[in-house]
C-alpha positions in Angstrom: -45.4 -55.8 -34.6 -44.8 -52.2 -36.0 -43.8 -53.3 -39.6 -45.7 -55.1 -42.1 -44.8 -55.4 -45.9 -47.1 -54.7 -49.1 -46.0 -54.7 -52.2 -42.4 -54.7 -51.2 -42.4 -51.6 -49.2 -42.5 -51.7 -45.5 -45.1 -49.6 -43.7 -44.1 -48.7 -39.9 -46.8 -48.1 -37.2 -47.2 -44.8 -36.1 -45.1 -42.8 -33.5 -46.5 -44.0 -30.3 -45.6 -40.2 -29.3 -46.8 -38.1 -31.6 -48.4 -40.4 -34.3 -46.3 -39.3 -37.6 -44.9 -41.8 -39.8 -42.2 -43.8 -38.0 -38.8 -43.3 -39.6 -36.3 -46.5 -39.9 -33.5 -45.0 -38.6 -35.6 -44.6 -35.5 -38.3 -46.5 -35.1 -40.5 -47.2 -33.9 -40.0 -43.1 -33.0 -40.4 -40.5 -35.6 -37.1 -38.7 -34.8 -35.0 -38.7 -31.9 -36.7 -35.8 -30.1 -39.8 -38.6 -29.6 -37.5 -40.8 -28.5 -35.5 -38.7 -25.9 -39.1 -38.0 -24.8 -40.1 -41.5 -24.6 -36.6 -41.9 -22.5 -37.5 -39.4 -20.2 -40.9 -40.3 -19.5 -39.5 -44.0 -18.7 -36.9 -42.2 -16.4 -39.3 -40.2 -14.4 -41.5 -43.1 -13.4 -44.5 -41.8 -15.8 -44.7 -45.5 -17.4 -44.7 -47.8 -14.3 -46.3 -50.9 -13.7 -48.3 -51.0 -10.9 -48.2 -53.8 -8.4 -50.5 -55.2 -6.2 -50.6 -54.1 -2.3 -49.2 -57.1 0.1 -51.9 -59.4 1.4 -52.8 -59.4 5.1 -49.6 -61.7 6.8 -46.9 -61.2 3.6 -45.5 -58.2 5.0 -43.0 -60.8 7.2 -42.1 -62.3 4.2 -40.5 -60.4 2.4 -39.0 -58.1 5.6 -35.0 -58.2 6.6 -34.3 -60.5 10.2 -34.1 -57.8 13.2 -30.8 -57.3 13.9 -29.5 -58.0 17.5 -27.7 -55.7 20.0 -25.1 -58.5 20.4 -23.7 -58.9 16.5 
């Protein structure tokens, strides 16, 4: 959670970009330079999730039918 109250106020976790003080107009960023850099990380695949390599005998699985010369 990036928010926790004390004392009435609300305290916001730090930019996960550049670690300032999170701003609630956009959190959990610190402006919207962070943000459009977040973005663009996420667009050029630097945050992906990295999955596993096929077991031996799955690559069938999940491959299309051969097509045949009559269709």
């Amino acid at each position: 959670m990036t928010e926790a109250k004390t004392d009435g106020a609300i305290k916001l976790a730090p930019c996960p970009i550049c670690n300032k003080p999170a701003q609630l107009t956009t959190r959990p960023f610190c402006s919207k330079r962070c943000a459009d850099i977040d973005l663009s990380r996420w667009l050029g695949g630097v945050y992906a999730i990295p999955a596993a390599p096929p077991m031996e005998g799955d690559e069938d699985e999940f491959m299309p039918a051969p097509r045949s010369e009559d269709a």
